[in-house]
C-alpha positions as CSV (number, residue, x, y, z in Angstrom):
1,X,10.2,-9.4,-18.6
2,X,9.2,-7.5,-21.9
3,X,7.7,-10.1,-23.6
4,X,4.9,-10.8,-20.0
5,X,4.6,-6.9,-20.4
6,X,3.7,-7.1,-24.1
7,X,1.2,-9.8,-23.4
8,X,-0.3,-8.2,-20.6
9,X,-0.6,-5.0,-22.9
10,X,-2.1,-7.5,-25.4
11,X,-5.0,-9.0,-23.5
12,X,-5.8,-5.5,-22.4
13,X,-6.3,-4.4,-26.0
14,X,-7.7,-7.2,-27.4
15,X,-10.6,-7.4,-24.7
16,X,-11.4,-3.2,-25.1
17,X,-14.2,-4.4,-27.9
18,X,-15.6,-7.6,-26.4
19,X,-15.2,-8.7,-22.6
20,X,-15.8,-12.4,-23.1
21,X,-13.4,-13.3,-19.4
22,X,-11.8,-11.4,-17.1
23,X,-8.3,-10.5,-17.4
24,X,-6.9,-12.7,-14.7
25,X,-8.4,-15.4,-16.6
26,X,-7.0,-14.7,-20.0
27,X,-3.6,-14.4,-17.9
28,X,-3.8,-17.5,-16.2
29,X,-5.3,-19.3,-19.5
30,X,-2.0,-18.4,-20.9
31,X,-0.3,-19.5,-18.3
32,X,-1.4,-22.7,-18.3
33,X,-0.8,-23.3,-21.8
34,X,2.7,-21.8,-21.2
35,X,3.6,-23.9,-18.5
36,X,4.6,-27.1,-20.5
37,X,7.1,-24.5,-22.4
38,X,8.3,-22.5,-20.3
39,X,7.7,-22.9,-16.1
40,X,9.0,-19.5,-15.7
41,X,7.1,-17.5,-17.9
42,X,4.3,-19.5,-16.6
43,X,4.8,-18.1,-13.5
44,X,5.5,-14.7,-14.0
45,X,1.9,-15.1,-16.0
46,X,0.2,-16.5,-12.7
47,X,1.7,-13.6,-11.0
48,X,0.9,-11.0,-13.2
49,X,-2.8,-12.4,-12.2
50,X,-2.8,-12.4,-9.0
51,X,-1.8,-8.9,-9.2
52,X,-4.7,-7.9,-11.7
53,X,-6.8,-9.5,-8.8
54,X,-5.4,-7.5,-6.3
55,X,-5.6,-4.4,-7.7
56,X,-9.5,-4.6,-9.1
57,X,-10.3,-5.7,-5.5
């Protein structure tokens, strides 16, 4: 559960200078590439975005 907080924490950093995509859509571009690794984390990345969604809505 650290390691989708760190990520999250990432993407929110890394976008501060340029905002090239939304965050849901970095989250869910990771989660896609995670998904062949690891379905869970996948998951918990899809749900992070839904979240994001929710909340900016």
């Amino acid at each position: 559960m650290f390691s989708l907080i760190a990520q999250v924490a990432r993407f929110f950093r890394s976008s501060n200078d340029s905002n090239p995509a939304s965050h849901a859509a970095m989250l869910m571009e990771s989660a896609d590439v995670r998904a062949g690794l690891d379905a869970h984390h996948a998951q918990e990345l899809r749900a992070a975005a839904s979240a994001w969604l929710s909340v900016v809505r």
